[in-house]
N, CA, C and O atoms as a GROMACS GRO file, in nm:
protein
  488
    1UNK      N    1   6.252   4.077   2.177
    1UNK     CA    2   6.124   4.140   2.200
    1UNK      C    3   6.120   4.181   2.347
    1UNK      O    4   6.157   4.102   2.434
    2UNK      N    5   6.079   4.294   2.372
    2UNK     CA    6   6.093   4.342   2.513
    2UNK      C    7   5.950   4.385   2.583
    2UNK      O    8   5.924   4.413   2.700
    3UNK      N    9   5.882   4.380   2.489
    3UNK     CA   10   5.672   4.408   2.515
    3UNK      C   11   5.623   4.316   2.492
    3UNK      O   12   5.654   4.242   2.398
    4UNK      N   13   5.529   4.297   2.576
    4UNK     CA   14   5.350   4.214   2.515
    4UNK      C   15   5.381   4.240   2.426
    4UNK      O   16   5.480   4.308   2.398
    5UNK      N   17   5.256   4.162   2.307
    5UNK     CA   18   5.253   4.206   2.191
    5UNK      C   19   5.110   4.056   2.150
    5UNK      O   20   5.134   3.938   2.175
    6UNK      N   21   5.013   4.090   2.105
    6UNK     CA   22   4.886   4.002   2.064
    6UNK      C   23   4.921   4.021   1.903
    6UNK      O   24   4.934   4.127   1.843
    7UNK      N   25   4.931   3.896   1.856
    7UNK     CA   26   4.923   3.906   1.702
    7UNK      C   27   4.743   3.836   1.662
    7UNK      O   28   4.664   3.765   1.725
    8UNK      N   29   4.742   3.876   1.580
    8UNK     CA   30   4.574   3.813   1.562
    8UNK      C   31   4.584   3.733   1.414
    8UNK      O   32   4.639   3.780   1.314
    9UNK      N   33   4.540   3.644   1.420
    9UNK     CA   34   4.496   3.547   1.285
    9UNK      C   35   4.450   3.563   1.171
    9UNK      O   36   4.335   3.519   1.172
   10UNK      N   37   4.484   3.615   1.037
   10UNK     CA   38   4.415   3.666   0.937
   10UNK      C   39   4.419   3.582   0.853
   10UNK      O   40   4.514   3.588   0.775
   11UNK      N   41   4.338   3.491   0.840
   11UNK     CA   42   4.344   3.382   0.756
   11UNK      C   43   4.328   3.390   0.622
   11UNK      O   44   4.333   3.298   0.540
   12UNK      N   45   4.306   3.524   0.603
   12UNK     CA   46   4.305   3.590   0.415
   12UNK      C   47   4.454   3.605   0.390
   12UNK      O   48   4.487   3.633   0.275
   13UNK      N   49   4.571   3.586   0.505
   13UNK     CA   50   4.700   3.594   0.444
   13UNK      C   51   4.778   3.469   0.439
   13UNK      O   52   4.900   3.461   0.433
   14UNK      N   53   4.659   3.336   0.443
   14UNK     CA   54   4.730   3.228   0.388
   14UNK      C   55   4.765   3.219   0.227
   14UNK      O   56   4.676   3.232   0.142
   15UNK      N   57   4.917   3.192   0.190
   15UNK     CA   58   4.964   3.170   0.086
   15UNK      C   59   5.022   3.038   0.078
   15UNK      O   60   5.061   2.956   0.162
   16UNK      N   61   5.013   3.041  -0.090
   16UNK     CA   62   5.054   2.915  -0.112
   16UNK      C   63   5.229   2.924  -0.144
   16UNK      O   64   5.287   3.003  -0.218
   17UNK      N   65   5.277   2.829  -0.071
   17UNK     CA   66   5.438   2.811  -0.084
   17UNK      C   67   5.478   2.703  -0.180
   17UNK      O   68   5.437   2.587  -0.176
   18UNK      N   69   5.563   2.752  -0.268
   18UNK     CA   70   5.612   2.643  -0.392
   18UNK      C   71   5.673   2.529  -0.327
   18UNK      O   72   5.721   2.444  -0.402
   19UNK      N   73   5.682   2.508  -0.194
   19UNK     CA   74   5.727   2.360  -0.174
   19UNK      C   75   5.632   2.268  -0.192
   19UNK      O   76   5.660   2.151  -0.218
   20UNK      N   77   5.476   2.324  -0.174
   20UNK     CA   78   5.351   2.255  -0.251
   20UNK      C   79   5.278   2.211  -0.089
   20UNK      O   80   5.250   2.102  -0.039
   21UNK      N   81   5.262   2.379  -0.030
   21UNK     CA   82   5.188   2.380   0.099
   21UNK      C   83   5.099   2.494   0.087
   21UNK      O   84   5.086   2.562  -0.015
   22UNK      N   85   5.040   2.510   0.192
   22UNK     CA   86   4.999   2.634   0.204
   22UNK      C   87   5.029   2.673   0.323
   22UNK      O   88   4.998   2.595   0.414
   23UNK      N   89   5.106   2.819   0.365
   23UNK     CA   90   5.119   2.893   0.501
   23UNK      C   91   5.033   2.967   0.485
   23UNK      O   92   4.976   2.998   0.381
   24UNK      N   93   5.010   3.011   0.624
   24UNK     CA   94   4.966   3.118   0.712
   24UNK      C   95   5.059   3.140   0.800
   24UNK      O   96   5.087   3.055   0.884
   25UNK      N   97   5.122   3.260   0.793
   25UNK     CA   98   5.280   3.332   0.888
   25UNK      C   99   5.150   3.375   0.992
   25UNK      O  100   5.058   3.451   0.961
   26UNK      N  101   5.170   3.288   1.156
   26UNK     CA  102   5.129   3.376   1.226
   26UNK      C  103   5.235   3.393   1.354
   26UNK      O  104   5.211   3.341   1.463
   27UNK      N  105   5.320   3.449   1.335
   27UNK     CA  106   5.433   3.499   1.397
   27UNK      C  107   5.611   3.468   1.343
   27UNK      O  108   5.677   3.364   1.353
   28UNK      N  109   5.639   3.568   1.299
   28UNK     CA  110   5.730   3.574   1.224
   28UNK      C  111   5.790   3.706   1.213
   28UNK      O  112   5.764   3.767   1.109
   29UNK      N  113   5.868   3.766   1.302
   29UNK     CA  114   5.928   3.918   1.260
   29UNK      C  115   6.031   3.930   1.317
   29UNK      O  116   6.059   3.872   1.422
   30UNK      N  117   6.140   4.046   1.222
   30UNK     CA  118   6.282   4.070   1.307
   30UNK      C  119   6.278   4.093   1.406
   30UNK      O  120   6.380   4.047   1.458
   31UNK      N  121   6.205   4.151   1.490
   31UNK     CA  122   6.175   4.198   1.607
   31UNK      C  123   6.162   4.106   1.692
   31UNK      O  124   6.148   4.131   1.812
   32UNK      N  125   6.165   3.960   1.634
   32UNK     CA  126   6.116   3.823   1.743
   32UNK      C  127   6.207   3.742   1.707
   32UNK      O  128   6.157   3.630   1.695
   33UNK      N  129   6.352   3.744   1.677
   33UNK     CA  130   6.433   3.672   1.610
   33UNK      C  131   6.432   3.522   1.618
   33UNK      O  132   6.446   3.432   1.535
   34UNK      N  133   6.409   3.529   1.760
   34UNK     CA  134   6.444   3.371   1.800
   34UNK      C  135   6.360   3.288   1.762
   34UNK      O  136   6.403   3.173   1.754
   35UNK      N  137   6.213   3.313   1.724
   35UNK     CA  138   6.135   3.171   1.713
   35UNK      C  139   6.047   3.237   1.636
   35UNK      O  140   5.998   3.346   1.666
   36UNK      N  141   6.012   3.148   1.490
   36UNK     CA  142   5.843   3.170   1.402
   36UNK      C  143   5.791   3.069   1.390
   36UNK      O  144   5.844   2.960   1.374
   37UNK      N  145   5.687   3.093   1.398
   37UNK     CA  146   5.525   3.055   1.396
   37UNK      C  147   5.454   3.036   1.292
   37UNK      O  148   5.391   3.135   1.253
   38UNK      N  149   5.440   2.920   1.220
   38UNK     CA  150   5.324   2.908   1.054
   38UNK      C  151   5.249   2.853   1.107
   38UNK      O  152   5.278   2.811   1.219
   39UNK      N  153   5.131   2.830   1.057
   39UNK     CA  154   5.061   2.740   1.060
   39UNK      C  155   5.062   2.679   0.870
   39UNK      O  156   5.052   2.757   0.775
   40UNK      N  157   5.075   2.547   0.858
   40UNK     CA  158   5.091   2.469   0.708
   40UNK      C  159   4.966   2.370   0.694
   40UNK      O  160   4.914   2.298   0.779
   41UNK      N  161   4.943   2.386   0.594
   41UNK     CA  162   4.834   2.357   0.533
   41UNK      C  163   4.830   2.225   0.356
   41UNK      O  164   4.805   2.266   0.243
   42UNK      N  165   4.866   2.062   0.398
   42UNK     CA  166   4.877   1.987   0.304
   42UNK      C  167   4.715   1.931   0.241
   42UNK      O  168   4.620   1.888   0.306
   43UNK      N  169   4.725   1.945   0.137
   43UNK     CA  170   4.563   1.886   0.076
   43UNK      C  171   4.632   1.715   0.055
   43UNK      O  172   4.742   1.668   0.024
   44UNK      N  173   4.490   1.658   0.093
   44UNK     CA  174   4.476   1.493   0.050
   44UNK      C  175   4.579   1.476  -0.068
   44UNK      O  176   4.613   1.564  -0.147
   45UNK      N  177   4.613   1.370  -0.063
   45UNK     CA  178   4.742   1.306  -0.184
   45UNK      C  179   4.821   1.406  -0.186
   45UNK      O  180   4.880   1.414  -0.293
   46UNK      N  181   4.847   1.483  -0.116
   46UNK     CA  182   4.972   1.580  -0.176
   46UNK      C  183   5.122   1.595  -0.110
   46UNK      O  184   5.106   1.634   0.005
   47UNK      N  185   5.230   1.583  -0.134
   47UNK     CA  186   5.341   1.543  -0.070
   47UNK      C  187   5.434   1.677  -0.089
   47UNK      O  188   5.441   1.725  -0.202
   48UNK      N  189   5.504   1.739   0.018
   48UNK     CA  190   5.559   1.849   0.023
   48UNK      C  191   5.667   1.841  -0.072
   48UNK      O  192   5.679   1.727  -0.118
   49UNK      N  193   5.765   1.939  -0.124
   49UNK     CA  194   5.880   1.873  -0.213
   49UNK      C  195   6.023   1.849  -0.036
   49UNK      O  196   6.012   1.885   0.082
   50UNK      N  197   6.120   1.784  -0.103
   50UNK     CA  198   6.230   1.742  -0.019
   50UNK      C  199   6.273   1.893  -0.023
   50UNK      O  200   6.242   1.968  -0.116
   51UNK      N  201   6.363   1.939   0.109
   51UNK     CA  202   6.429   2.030   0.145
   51UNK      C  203   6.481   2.064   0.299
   51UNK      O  204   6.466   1.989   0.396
   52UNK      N  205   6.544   2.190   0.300
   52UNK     CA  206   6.583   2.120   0.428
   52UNK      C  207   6.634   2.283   0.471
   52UNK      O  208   6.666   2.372   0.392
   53UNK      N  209   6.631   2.288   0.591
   53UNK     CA  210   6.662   2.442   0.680
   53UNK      C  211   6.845   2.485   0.699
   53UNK      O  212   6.923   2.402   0.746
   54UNK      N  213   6.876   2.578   0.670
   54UNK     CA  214   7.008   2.581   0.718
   54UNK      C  215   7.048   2.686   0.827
   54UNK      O  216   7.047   2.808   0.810
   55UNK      N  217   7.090   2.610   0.961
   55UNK     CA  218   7.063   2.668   1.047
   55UNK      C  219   6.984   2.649   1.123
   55UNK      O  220   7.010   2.668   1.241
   56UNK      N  221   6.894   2.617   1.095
   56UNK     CA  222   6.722   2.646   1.176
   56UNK      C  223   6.684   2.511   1.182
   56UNK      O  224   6.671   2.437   1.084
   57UNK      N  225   6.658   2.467   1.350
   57UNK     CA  226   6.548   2.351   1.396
   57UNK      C  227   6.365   2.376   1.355
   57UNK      O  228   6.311   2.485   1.366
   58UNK      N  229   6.315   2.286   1.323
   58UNK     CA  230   6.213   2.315   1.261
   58UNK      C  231   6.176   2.184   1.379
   58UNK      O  232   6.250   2.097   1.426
   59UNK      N  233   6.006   2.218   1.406
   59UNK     CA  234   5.942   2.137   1.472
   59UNK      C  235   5.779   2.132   1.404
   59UNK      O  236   5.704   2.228   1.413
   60UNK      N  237   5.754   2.045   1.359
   60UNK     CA  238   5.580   2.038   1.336
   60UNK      C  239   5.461   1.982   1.387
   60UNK      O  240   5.433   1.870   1.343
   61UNK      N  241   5.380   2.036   1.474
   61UNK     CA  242   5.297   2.010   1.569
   61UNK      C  243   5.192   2.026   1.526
   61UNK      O  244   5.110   2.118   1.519
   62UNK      N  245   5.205   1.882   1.485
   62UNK     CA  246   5.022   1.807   1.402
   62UNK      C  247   4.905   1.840   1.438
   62UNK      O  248   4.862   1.759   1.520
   63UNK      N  249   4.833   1.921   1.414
   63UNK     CA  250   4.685   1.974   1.453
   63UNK      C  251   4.600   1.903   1.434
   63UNK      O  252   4.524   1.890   1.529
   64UNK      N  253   4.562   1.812   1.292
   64UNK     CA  254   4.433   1.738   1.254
   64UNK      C  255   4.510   1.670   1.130
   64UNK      O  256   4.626   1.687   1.091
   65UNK      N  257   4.430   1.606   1.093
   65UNK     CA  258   4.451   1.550   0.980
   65UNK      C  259   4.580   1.359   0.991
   65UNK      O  260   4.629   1.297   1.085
   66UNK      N  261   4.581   1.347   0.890
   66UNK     CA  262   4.667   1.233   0.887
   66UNK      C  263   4.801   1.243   0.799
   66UNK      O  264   4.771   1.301   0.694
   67UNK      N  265   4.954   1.206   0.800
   67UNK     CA  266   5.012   1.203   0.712
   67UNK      C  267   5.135   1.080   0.746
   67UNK      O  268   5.127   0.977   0.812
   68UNK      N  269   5.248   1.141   0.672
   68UNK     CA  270   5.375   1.022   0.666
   68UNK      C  271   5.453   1.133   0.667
   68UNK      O  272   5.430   1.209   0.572
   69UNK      N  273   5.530   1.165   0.736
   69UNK     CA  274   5.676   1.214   0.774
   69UNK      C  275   5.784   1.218   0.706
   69UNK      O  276   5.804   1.325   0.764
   70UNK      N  277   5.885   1.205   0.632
   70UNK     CA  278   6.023   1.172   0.589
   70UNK      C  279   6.120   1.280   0.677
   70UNK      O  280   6.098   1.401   0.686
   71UNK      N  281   6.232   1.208   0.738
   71UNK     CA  282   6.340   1.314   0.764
   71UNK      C  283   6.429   1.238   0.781
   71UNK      O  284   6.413   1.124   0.825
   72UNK      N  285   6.576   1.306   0.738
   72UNK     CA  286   6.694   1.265   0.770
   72UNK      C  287   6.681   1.141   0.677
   72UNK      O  288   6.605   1.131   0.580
   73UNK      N  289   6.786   1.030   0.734
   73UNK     CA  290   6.746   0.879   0.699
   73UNK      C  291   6.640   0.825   0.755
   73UNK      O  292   6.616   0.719   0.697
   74UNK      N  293   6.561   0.847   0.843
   74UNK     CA  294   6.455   0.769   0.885
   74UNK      C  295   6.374   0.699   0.792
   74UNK      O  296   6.344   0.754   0.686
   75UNK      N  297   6.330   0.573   0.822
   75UNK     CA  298   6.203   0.530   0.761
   75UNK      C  299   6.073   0.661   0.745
   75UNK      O  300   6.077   0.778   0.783
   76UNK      N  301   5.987   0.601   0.688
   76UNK     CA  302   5.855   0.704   0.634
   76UNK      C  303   5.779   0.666   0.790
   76UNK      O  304   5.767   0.556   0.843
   77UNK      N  305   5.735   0.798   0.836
   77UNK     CA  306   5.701   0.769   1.019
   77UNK      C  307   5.515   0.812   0.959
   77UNK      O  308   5.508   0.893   0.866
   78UNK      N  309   5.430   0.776   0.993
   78UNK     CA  310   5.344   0.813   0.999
   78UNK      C  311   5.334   0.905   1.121
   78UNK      O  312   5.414   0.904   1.214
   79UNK      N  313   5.201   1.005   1.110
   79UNK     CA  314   5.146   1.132   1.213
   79UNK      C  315   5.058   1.157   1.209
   79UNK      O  316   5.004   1.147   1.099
   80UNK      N  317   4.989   1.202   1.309
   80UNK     CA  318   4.836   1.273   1.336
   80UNK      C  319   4.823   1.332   1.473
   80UNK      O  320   4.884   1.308   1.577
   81UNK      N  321   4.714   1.426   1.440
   81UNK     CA  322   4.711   1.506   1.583
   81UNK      C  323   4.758   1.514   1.706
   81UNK      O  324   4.680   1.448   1.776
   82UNK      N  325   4.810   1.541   1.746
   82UNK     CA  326   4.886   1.602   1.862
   82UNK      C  327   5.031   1.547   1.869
   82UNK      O  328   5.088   1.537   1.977
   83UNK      N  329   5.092   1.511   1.747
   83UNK     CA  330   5.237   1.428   1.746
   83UNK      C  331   5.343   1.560   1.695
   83UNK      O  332   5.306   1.648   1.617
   84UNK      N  333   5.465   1.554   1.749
   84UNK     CA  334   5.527   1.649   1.752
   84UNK      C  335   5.646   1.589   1.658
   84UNK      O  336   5.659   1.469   1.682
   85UNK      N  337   5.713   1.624   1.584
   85UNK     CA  338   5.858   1.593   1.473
   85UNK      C  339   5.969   1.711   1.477
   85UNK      O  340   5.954   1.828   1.444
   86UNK      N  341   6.094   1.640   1.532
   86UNK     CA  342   6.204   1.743   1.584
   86UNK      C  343   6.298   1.750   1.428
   86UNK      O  344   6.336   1.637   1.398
   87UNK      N  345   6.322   1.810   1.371
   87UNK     CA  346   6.405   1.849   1.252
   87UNK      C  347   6.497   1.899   1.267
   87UNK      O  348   6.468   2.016   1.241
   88UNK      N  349   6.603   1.896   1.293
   88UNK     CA  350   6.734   1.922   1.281
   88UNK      C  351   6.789   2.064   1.221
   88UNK      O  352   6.705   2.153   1.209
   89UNK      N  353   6.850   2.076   1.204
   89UNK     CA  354   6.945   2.184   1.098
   89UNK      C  355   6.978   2.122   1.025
   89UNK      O  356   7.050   2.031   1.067
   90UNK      N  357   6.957   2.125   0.906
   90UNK     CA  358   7.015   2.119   0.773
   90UNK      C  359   6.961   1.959   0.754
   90UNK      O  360   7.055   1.890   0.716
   91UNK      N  361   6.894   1.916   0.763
   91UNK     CA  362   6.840   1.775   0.772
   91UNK      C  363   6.702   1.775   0.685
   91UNK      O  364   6.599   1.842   0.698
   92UNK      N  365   6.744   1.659   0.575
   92UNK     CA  366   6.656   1.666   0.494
   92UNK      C  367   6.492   1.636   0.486
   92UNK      O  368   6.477   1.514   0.493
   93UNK      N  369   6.404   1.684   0.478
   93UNK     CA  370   6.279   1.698   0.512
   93UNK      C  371   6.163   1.694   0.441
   93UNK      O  372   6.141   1.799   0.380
   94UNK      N  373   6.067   1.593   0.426
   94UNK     CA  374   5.889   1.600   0.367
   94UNK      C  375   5.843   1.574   0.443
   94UNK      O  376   5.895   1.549   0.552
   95UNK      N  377   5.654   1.567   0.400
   95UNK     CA  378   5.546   1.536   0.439
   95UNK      C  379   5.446   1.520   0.348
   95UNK      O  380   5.434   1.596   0.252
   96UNK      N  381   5.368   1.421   0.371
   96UNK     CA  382   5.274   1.342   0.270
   96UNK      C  383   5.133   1.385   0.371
   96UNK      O  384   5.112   1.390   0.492
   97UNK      N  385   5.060   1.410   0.260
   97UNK     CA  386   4.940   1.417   0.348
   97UNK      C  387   4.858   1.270   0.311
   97UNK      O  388   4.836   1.246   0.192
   98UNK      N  389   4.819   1.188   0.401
   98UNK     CA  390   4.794   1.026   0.391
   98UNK      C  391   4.687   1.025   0.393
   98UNK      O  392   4.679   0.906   0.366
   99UNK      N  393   4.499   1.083   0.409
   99UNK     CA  394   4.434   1.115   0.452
   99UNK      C  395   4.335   1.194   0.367
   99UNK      O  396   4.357   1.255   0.263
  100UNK      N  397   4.231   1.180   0.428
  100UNK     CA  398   4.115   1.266   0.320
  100UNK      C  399   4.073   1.358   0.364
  100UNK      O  400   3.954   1.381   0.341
  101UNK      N  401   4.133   1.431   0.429
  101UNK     CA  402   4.077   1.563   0.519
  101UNK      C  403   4.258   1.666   0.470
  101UNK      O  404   4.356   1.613   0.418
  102UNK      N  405   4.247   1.792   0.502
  102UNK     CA  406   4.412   1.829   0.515
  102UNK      C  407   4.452   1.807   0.625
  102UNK      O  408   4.400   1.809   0.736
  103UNK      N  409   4.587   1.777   0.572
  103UNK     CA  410   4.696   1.794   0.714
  103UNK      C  411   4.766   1.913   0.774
  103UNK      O  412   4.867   1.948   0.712
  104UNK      N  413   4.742   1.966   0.856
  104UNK     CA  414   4.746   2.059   0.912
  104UNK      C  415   4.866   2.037   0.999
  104UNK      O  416   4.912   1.928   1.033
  105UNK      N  417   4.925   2.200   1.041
  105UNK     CA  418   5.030   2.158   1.117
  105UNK      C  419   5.087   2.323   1.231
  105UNK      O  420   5.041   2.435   1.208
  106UNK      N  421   5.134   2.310   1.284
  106UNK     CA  422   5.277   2.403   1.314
  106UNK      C  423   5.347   2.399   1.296
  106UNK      O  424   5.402   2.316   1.368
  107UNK      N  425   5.461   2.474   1.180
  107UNK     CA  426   5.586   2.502   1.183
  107UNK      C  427   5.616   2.564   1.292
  107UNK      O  428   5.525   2.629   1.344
  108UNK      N  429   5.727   2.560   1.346
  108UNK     CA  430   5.770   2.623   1.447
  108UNK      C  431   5.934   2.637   1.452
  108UNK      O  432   6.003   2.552   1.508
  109UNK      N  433   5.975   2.725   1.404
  109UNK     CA  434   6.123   2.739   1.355
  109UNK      C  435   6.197   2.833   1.448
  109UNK      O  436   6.170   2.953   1.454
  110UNK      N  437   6.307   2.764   1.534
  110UNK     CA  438   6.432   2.844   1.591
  110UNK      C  439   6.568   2.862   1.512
  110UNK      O  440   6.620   2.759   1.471
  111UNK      N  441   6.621   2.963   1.491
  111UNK     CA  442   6.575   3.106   1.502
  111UNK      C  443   6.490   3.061   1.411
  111UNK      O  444   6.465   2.955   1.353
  112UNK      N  445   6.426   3.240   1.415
  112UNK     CA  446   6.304   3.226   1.329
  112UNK      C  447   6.323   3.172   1.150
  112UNK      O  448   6.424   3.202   1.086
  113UNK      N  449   6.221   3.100   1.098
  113UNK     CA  450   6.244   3.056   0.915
  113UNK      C  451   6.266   3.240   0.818
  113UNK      O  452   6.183   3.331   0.822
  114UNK      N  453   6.368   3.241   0.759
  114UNK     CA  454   6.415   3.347   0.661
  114UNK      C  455   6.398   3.239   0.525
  114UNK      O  456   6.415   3.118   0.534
  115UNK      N  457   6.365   3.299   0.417
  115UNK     CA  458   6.381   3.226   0.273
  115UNK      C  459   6.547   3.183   0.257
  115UNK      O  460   6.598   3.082   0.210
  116UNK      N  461   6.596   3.286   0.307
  116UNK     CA  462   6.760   3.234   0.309
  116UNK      C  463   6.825   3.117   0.323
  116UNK      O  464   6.919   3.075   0.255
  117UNK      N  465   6.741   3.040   0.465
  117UNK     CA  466   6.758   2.940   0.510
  117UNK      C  467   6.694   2.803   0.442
  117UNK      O  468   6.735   2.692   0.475
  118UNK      N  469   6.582   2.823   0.337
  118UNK     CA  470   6.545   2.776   0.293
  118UNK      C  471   6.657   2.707   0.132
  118UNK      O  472   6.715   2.776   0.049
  119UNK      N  473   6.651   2.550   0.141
  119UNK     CA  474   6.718   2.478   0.029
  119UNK      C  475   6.681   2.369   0.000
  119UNK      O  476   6.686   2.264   0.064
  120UNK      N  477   6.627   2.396  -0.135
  120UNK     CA  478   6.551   2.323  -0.211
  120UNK      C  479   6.632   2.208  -0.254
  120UNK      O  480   6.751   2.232  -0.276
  121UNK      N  481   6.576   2.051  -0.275
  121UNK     CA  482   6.692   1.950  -0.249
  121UNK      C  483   6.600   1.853  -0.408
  121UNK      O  484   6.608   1.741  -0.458
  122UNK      N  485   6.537   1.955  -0.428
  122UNK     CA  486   6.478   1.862  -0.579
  122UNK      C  487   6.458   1.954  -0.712
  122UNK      O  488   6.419   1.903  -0.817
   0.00000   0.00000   0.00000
C-alpha cells in the first residue's frame, strides 16, 4: 500500500462464518497484503470449530466479553478484554465463548487471512 487510505465500518457486512462465528472484514485487501483486520463475533455457549491457518500468524485481541482459548497443545487458557493470543502458523486453534454477553475480538492475520489458508481440522 503506498496511500492513506480510511476504511469505514459497515456493520451490515457482518457475516456469519461456518467455523460458527460471526465476521465483520474491516480491512482485508490485495492491495494490503501484509496484514487483515476482522473483527469476530462468539454468542454465549458457543465454541468456534478446531482449525488452523497455513502460513498465517493469527493474533486475537479481546475487546469485551469472556471466553477459554485452545491452541496448539496448551491447556484451555481463559480471556477477556484487553488480553492478546499469539497463534502460530499452522497451529491448531478454538475459542469458547464462557460468558453471557458475546465475545468479541480482533483477528488480526499476517499476511493477510485468504480462505486458502484456511483448514478445517473437524
Amino acid at each position: 500500500m503506498d496511500r492513506p487510505l480510511i476504511r469505514h465500518c459497515v456493520e451490515a457486512d457482518e457475516y456469519w462464518f461456518d467455523e460458527g462465528c460471526f465476521i465483520l472484514e474491516l480491512s482485508n485487501d490485495a492491495d494490503d497484503p501484509a496484514v487483515s483486520v476482522a473483527r469476530a463475533r462468539v454468542r454465549p455457549g458457543a465454541t468456534t470449530h478446531w482449525h488452523s491457518l497455513q502460513g498465517t500468524t493469527e493474533r486475537y485481541v479481546i475487546n469485551s466479553g469472556r471466553g477459554s482459548v485452545e491452541i496448539g497443545e496448551l491447556p484451555p487458557a481463559p480471556v477477556s478484554s484487553g488480553d492478546t493470543v499469539i497463534i502460530p502458523p499452522g497451529c491448531r486453534q478454538r475459542i469458547s465463548n464462557t460468558g453471557s454477553e458475546d465475545l468479541v475480538f480482533l483477528a488480526i492475520c499476517t499476511p493477510r487471512f485468504t480462505t486458502e489458508a484456511y483448514t478445517p481440522l473437524e
